[in-house]
C-alpha positions as CSV (number, residue, x, y, z in Angstrom):
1,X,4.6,17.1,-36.3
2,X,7.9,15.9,-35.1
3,X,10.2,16.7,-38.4
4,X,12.9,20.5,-38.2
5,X,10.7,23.0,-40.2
6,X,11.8,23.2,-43.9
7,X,13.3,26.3,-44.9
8,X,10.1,27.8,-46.5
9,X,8.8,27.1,-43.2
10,X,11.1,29.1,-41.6
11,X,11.2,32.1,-44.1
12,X,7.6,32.8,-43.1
13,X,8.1,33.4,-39.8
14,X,8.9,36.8,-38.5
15,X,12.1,37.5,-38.1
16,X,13.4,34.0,-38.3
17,X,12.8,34.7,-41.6
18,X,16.1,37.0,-41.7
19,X,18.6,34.5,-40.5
20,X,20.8,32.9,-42.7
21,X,20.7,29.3,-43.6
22,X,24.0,28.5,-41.0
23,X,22.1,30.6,-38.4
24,X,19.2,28.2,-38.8
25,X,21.7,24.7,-38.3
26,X,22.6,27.1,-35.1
27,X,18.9,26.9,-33.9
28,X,18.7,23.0,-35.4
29,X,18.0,21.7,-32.3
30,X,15.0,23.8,-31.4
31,X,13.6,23.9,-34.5
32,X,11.0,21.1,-33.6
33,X,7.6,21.9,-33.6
34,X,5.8,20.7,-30.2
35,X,2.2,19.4,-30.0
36,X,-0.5,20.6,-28.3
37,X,-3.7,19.3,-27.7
38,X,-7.1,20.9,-28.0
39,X,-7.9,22.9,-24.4
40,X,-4.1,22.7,-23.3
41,X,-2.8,25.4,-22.2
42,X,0.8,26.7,-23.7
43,X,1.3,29.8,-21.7
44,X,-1.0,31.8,-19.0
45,X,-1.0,35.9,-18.1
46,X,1.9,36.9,-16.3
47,X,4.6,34.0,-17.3
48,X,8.0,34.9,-17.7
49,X,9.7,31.9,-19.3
50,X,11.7,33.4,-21.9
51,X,10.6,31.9,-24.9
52,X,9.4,32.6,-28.1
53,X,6.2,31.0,-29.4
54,X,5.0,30.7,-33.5
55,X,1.1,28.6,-33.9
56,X,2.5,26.8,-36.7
57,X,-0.7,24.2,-37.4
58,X,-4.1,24.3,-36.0
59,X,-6.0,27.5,-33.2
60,X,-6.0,29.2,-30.4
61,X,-7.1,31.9,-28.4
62,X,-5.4,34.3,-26.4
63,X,-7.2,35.7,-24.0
64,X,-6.5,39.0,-22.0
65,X,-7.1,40.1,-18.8
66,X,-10.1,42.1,-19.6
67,X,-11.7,39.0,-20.7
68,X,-11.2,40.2,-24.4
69,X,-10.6,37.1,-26.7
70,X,-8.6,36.9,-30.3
71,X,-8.4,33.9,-32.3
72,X,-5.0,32.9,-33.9
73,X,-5.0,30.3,-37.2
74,X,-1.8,28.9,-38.6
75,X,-1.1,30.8,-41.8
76,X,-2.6,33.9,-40.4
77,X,-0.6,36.8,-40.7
78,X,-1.0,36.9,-37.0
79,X,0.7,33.1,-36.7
80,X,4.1,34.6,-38.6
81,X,4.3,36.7,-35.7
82,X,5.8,35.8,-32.1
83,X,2.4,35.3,-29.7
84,X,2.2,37.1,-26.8
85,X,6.1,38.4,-27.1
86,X,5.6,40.7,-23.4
87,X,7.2,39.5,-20.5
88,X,5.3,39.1,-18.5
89,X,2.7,37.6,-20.7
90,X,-0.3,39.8,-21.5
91,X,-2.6,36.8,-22.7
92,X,-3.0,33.2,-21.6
93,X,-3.2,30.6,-24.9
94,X,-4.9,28.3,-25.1
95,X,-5.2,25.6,-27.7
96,X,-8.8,25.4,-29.6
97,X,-8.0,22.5,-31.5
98,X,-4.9,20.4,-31.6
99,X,-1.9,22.3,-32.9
100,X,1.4,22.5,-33.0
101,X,3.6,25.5,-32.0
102,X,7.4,26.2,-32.0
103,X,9.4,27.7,-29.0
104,X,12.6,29.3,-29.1
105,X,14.9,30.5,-26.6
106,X,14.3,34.6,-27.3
107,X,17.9,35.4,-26.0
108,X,19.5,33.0,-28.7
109,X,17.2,34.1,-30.9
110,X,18.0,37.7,-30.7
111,X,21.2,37.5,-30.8
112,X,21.3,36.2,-34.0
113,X,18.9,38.3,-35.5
114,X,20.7,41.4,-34.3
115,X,24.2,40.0,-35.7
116,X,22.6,39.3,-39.0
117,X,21.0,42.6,-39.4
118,X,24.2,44.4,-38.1
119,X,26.3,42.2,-40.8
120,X,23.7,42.9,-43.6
121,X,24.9,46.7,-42.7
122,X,28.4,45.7,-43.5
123,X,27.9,44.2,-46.3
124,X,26.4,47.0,-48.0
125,X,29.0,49.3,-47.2
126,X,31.7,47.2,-48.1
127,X,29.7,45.9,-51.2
128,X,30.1,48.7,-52.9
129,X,34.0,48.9,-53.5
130,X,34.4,45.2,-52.8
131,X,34.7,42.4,-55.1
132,X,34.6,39.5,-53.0
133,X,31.2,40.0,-51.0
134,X,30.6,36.2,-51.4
135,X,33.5,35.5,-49.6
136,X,33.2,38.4,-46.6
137,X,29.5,36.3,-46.1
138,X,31.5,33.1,-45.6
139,X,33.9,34.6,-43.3
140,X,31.1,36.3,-41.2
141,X,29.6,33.0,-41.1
142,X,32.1,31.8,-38.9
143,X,31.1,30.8,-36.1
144,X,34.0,33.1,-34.1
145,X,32.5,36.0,-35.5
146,X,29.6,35.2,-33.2
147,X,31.7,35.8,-30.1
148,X,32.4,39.6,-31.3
149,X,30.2,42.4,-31.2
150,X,28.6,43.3,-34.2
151,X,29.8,47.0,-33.9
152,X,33.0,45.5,-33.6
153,X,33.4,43.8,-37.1
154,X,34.4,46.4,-38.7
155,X,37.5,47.2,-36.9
156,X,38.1,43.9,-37.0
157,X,38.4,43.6,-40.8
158,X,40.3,46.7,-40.7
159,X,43.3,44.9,-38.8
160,X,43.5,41.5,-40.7
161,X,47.2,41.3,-41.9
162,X,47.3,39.6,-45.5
163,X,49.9,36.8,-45.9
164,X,50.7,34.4,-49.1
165,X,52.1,31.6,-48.5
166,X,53.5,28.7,-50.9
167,X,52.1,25.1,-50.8
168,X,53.6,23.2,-47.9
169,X,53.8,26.0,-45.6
170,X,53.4,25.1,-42.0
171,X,51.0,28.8,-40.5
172,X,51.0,26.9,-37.4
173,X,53.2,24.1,-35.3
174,X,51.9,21.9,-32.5
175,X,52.8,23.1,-29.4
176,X,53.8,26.4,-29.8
177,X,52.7,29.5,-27.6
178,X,49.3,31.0,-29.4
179,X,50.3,34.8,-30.1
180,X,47.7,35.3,-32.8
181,X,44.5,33.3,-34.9
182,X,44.0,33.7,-39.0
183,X,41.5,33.3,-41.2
184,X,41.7,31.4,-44.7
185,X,41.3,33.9,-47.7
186,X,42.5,30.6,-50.6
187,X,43.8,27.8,-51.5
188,X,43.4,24.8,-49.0
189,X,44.7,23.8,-46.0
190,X,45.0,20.3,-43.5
191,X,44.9,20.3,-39.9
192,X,47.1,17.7,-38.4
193,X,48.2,16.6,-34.7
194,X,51.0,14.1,-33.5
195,X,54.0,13.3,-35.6
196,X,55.8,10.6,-38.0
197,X,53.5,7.3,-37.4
198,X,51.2,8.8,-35.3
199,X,50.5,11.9,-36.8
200,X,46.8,12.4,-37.4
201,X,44.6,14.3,-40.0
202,X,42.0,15.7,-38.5
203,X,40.4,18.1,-41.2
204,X,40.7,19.9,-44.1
205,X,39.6,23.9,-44.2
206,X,37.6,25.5,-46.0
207,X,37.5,29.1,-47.2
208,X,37.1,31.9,-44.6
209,X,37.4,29.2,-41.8
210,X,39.2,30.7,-38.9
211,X,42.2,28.6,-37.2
212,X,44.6,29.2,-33.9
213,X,41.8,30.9,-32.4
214,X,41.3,28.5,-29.2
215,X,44.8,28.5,-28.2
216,X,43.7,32.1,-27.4
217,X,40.3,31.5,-25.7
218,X,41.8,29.1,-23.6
219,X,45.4,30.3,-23.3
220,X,47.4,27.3,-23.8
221,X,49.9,26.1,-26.5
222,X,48.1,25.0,-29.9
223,X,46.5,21.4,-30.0
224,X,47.1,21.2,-33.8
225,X,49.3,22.3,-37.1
226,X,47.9,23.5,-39.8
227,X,49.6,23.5,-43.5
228,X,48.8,24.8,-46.7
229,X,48.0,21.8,-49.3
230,X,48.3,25.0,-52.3
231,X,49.3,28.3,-52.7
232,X,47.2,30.7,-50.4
233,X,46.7,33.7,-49.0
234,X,45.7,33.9,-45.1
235,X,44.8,36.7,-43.1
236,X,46.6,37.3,-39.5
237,X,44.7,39.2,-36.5
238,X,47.3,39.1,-33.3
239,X,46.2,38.5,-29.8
240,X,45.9,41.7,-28.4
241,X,43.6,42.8,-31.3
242,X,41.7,39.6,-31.0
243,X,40.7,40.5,-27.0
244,X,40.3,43.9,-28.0
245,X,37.3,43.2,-30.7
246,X,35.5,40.8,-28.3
247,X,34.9,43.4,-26.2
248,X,31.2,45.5,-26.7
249,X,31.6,49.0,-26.9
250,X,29.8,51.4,-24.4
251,X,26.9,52.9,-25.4
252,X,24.3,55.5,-24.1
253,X,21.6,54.3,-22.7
254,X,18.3,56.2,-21.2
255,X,15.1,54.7,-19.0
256,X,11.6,55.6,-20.3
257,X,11.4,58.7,-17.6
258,X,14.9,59.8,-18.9
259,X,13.9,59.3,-22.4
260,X,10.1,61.0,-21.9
261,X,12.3,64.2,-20.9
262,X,14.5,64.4,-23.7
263,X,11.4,64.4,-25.8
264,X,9.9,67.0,-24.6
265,X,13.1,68.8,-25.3
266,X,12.8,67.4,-28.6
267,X,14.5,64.7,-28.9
268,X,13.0,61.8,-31.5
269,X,12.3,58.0,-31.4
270,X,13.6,56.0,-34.1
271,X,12.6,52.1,-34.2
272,X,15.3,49.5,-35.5
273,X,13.3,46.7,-35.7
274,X,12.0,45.2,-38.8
275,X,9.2,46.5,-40.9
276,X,6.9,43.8,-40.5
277,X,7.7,44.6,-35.7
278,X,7.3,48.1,-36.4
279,X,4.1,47.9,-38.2
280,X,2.2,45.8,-35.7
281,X,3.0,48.6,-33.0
282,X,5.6,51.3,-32.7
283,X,6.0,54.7,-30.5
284,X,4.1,57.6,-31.2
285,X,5.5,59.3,-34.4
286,X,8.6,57.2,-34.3
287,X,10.8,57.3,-37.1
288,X,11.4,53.9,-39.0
289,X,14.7,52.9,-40.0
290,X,15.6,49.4,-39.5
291,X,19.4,48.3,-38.3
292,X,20.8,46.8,-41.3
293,X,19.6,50.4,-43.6
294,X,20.5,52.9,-40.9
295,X,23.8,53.2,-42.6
296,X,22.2,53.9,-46.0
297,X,19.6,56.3,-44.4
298,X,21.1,58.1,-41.7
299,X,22.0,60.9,-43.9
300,X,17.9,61.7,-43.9
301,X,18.6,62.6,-39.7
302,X,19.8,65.4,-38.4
303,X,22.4,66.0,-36.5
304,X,21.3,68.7,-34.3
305,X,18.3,66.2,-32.8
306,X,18.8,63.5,-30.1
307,X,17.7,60.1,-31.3
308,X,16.6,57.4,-29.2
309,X,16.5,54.3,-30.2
310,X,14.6,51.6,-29.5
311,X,14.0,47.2,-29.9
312,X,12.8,44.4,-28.2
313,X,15.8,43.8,-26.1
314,X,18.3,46.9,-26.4
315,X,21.2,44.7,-28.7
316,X,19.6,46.1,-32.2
317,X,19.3,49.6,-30.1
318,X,22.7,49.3,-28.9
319,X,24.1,48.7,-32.4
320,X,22.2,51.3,-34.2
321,X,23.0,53.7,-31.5
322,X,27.3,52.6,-31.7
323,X,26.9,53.4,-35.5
324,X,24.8,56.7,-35.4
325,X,27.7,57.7,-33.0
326,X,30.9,57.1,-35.4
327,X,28.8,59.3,-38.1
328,X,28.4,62.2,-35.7
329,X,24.7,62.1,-34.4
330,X,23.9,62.3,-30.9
331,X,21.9,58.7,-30.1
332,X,21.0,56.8,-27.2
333,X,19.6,53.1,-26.2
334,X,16.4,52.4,-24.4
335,X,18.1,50.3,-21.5
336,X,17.0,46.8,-22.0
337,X,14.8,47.5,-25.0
338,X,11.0,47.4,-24.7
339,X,10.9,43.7,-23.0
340,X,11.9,45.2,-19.9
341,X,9.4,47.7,-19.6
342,X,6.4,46.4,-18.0
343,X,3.0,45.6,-19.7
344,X,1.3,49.1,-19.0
345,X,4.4,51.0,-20.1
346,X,5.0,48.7,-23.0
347,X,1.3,49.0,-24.4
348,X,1.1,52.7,-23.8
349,X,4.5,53.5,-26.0
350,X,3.9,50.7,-28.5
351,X,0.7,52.9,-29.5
352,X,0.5,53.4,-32.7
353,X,0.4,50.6,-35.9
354,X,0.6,50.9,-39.4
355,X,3.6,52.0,-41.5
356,X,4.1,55.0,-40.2
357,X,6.7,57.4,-40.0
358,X,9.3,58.7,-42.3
359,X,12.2,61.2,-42.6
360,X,13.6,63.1,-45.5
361,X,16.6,65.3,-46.0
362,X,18.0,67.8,-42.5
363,X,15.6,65.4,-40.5
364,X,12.2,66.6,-41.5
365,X,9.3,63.8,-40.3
366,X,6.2,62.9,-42.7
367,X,3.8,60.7,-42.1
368,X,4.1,57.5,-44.5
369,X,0.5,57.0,-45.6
């Protein structure tokens, strides 16, 4: 296999199968599966690359130190599952018969699952009171929007100054000092550089594309103009709001010691991973309450109970614990997330598996099945 993975390729993997379609022409280039040939090894105990592995054709085993074996087949539920996620690895794999596998970088991968999820929050809020959802998705799809913490959206939205404009307007000039970057909200517009015969089209933008924006970054006079080809509306967001929202936010964050005393003063877990991560192994009586519905569910918490919150690498956390913060509950992060901890510690609080635990109004826990 040499050929991208289709799209229903991709939807049954776990969580690549939460991304977006532009987040997956962001990962394009990795998205090749690799071969491997039966008795090769892909990864041995204790490696540290940081990579993400899927066994997307053919077996293999992973073996653990103990010398216990388990045998992974392509279209297993197992295979739609990241092998061996711990760093460092718990198993070497080993190919049983030729197969393919796909490796992604698990930082770039993360990131984009947590924006998505942290988005998919927005979304629903907003949804509710707001017509044009379709075209919020299109502007968070921007790749800008990447640069800018997810917690961070929000307030960005909030400080977008609407402008309408006539066709023909010029929103920005060649040369000029960059004091702010917009978004397009209608109509159409051209990018252009030079003048008279040498003046250049260089493209034409599309709704919610962002513009004026790297005259900021790199803090020197726009490269371009930009004019409307019909009547539009654009949205403004000046310079010092535009550092401002590209900054994360400080959150609280705990070790495992730290976060082993608070509960034992009663403090709770709470897991913002996906259903599917939480399942295959989550804290002792952890409540379940993934990212993009903690909005939607936090009202089931109570506010007189430390939560700590945990993922794989602390940016879900991080989020979850931002927004818990803004709706009054006292939250914290576990620093770094679980692929920090080391194997022992990670095994012995991923203990549990199954669907687990849920809470219902003031914060009372029940067991889900």
């Amino acid at each position: 296999m040499s050929e991208s993975l289709t799209p229903e390729q991709l939807r049954s993997l776990m969580p690549l199968n939460v991304l977006s379609e532009q987040q997956w022409r962001e990962l394009r280039s990795q998205l090749v599966p690799q071969p491997l040939l039966a008795g090769q090894v892909l990864f041995r105990q204790g490696d540290q690359a940081r990579l993400t592995y899927y066994l997307l054709a053919g077996e293999l085993s992973l073996r653990a130190l103990d010398g216990g074996q388990q045998r992974v087949s392509a279209g297993s539920e197992a295979s739609c599952h990241p092998l061996s996620p711990s760093l460092p690895r718990l198993h070497e794999a080993r190919a049983l018969t030729d197969a393919s596998v796909l490796a992604l970088d698990s930082a770039t991968l993360d990131r984009l699952v947590t924006w998505r999820l942290a988005y998919q929050d927005l979304l629903l809020e907003l949804g509710q009171d707001h017509d044009e959802v379709e075209w919020l998705e299109r502007l968070l799809d921007n790749p800008l929007f990447a640069k800018v913490p997810p917690s961070n959206v929000r307030a960005m939205l909030g400080r977008l100054q609407r402008i309408e404009l006539a066709a023909g307007s010029v929103v920005l000039r060649e040369g000029e000092a960059g004091d702010c970057c917009y978004f397009l909200y209608s109509g159409r517009a051209e990018v252009m550089r030079g003048a008279d015969s040498a003046l250049q089209v260089l493209a034409e933008l599309e709704v919610g594309a962002c513009f004026g924006e790297e005259a900021l970054l790199v803090d020197r006079p726009r490269n371009a103009a930009v004019t409307l080809l019909e009547d539009g509306v654009v949205l403004r967001l000046d310079r010092q709001d535009f550092f401002a929202l590209l900054k994360a936010p400080v959150v609280a964050e705990v070790s495992l010691a730290e976060a082993a005393r608070l509960l034992a003063s009663g403090a709770q877990w709470l897991d913002v991973r996906l259903q599917g991560e939480y399942e295959r192994g989550h804290a002792l009586e952890s409540l379940h309450m993934p990212l993009q519905l903690l909005r939607l569910k936090a009202r089931l918490l109570d506010k007189a109970r430390t939560y700590l919150c945990y993922c794989d690498s602390g940016k879900r956390s991080a989020n979850a614990v931002f927004l818990l913060s803004q709706l009054g509950f006292t939250a914290c992060s576990l620093r770094d997330g679980l692929d920090a901890l080391p194997a022992v510690q990670r095994g012995a609080l991923l203990c549990e598996s199954g669907a687990g635990y849920l809470a219902r109004t003031g914060g009372r826990t029940e067991r889900s099945r």
